[in-house]
C-alpha positions, 0 to 999 in steps of 0.5 A: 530540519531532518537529520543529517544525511550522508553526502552520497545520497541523490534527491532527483531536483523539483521541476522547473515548475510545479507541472514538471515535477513529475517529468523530472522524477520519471527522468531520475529514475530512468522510468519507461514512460511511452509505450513503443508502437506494436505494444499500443497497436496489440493493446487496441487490436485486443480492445476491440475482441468481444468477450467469450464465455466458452468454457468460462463459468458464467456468472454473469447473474450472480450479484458481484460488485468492485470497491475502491477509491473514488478516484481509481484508475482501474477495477481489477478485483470483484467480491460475491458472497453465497452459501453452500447446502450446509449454509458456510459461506463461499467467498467469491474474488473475481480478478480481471483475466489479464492472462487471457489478453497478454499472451507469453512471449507478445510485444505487450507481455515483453513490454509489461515485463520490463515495467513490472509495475505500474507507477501512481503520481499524483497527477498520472499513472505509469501504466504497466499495460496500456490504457486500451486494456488497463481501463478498458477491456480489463477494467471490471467496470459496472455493467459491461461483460467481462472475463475474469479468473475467480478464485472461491473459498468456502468459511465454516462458521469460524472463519476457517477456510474448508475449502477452495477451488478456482475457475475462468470466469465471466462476470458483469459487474452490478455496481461499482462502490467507493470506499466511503458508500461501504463504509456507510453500510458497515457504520449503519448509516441510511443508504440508497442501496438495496436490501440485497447489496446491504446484507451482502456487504454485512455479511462479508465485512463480517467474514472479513473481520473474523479472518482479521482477528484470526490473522492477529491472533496469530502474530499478524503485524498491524502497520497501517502507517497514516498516508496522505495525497496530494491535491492538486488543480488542473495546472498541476500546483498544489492544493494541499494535502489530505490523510489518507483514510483506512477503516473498516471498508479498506480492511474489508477488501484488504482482507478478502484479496489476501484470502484469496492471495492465500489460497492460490499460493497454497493450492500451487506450492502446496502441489510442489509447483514453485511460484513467484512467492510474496516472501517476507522474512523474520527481522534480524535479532540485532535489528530488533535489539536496535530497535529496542534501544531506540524505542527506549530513548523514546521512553517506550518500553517493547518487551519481548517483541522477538516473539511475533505476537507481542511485537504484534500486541506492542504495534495495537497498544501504541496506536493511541500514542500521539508519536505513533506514526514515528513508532511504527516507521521505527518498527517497519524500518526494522523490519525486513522488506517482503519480496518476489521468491522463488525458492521460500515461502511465508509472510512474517508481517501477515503472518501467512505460511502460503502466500502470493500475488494474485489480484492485481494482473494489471498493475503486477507482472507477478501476479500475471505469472501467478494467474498464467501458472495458475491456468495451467495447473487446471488443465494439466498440473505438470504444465504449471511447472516453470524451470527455477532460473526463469523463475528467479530471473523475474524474482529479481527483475520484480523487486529491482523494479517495485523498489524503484517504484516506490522510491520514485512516488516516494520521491515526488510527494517529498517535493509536493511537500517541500512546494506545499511549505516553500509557498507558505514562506513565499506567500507570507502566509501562516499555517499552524500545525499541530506537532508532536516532539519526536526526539530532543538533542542538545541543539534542539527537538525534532517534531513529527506533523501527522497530518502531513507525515513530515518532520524537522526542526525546532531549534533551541534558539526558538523555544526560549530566550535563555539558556536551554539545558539538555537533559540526557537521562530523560531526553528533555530540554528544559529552561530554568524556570520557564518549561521543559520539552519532552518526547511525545509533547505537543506544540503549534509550529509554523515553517521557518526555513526550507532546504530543498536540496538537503530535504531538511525544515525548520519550524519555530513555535506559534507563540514565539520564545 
């Protein structure tokens, strides 16, 4: 079982059913679910407009490509790569032009408002905008014109950022990549693409790389916490659960939007104009300190982790600790949340002086102020201006409802997973994990299972037959004469119990006592 948690905390209850769940956590959490009639009547009057390239950069020869997952529900970004006279690199990121559609002060952008963000379930998406323009007429789909606000940024050989300018645009996408096709360029494995599409994806996964190392050369916090998706069938039970991948080709895209991101953010408050800032503050001393002593309990010395960059060295060296998903948990939980701000800005965690939401307008109410904001300092720099308390009002607005969000996608895996182990009990079938021994306490040891990014308890009474010591200089257990569990060991547990209503397992040993 999980430690024990304070009575006044609410789990929102598992559906009646597994094709319900979702239903009951949209219920809980009060999530706006359909979308009201004028917003949908907007949304397909809007679908069926052709685009317009007047005054738009027209790039629509230009190679330009969209990367994400397989299973995307909407491409709002887009990556070129060419070079000026002086043979530096010109980063292009083309993001859908959200603004162009969402008109301030429309059903659609009161409505947008109100969601702030869209919502990703397993099995469905609570859109910010509706599907006409989220999947549609917004979506940077392969071969279809569409318009665009592009962001470029011209690289010296370093990797520093010499220039930047911006521009409405309009594009037509030449192909649209998986993760795992750029993947296959950047390992070097054979593929179907061309010799042009290779050489620019080398080339910007190169570019994205140096701007990598720069970031973590300046403190930049690595804390890609292993994630996992559910697999589920067409009735909505569960199939399993997968890790969810995070390599070179994630990194790449990672890299190019916070660039882009970057320089947005700096081109506008840099002028004195005051945006919805993506601020993220220095942790508290004393939750460092907290942290320190934690770490220590777990035999893991930190340092001197109050200076960002060996807090950032601790985070590189732990990643082949087998505890390391527990480690770095510890370390985001210490850390201070980022929010929307209008009033200062900086990124502790990227470790950015200028930073802001801009590439994602379809799924971001803040990144949709962003390019509105953005569009107007183009045309006429003091029309960018927007008075403090709007600006503070959407901060506020933005954060209550990216942390209820949050917690709600949160909050279905957990019952995924609590279905996954209670039909494992249920069907007598056994499932053997790898664990890892997180923390061990006189009534037994706490262990993690990466691969499921789950943990609970294997109580004494199950690791031996005999009396069981608990050993608090070093944190073990020990049998006399038999074994002693230590943090950081590894065991094979099978689910013995669980307790859905307190979100607590029980686990015991593969080979028994």
């Amino acid at each position: 079982m999980k430690k024990p948690i304070p009575d006044e905390v609410k789990f929102p209850e598992p559906g009646r059913t597994p094709q319900e769940d979702t239903a009951a956590v949209v219920k809980f959490y009060k999530l706006r679910e359909k979308f009201p009639a004028a917003v949908l009547e907007e949304a397909r009057n809007l679908a069926e407009l052709p685009p317009t390239h007047e005054k738009r950069l027209d790039l629509r020869r230009r190679f330009i490509f969209t990367c994400d997952p397989e299973s995307a529900r909407d491409y709002d970004d887009a990556l070129s790569l060419g070079k000026d006279r002086k043979g530096n690199r010109i980063l292009g990121v083309h993001i859908a032009d959200v603004s162009h559609f969402v008109r301030p002060g429309s059903a659609l952008d009161r409505e947008a408002q109100l969601r702030s963000t869209s919502i990703y379930f397993p099995d469905r998406v609570l859109p910010m905008l509706p599907e006409e323009l989220s999947n549609g007429v917004c979506s940077l789909v392969p071969d279809e014109d569409r318009l665009t606000f592009s962001v470029f940024m011209t690289f010296d050989g370093e990797g520093n950022m010499i220039a930047r300018s911006f521009a409405k645009s309009i594009i037509r996408s030449k192909a649209r990549y998986t993760y795992e096709q750029v993947m296959d360029v950047i390992a070097g494995r054979k593929t179907r693409l061309g010799k042009r599409e290779t050489q620019t994806i080398g080339a910007i996964h190169a570019l994205a790389q140096q701007l990598r190392g720069a970031r973590f050369m300046r403190g930049a916090l690595d804390l890609a916490i292993p994630e996992v998706d559910v697999q589920l069938d067409e009735n909505g039970e569960m199939q399993g659960l997968t890790a969810r991948p995070y390599d070179e080709s994630h990194q790449m895209i990672e890299e190019c939007m916070v660039a882009a991101n970057e320089a947005v953010a700096q081109e506008l408050w840099g002028k004195g104009i005051k945006i919805l800032a993506r601020f993220h503050d220095r942790p508290d001393p004393e939750k460092l300190q907290l942290l320190r002593e934690e770490m220590r309990g777990l035999g893991v010395r930190m340092g001197a982790i109050e200076n960002p960059t060996v807090l950032a060295r601790f985070l590189r060296e732990i990643k082949k600790n087998p505890l390391y998903p527990t480690l770095a948990t510890m370390v985001l939980r210490a850390m201070k949340r980022a929010v929307y701000e209008p009033t200062v800005m900086g990124h502790f965690g990227l470790a950015k002086r200028f930073y802001a939401h801009f590439t994602s307008p379809i799924r971001r109410y803040p990144d949709l102020t962003l390019h509105r904001q953005l569009a107007d300092y183009l045309e006429k720099p003091a029309k960018a201006r927007r008075p403090p308390q709007v600006l503070a009002r959407w901060a506020e607005h933005a954060n209550e409802m990216e942390e209820k969000a949050t917690e709600a996608e949160r909050a279905l895996l957990e019952i995924k997973k609590y279905r996954l182990f209670e039909e494992q009990l249920a069907s007598r079938h056994v499932v053997v994990y790898d664990a890892v021994v997180s923390q061990c306490l006189p009534f037994g040891c706490f262990v993690e299972i990466p691969e499921l990014a789950a943990s609970g308890l294997v109580h004494v009474s199950h690791l031996a037959r005999q009396y069981v010591r608990y050993n608090p200089t070093d944190h073990s257990l020990s049998a006399p004469g038999r074994k002693t569990w230590k943090i950081g060991d590894k065991m094979k547990v099978r689910v013995l119990r669980v307790d859905f209503k307190g979100r607590k397992l029980d686990f015991v040993p593969v080979n028994g006592k």
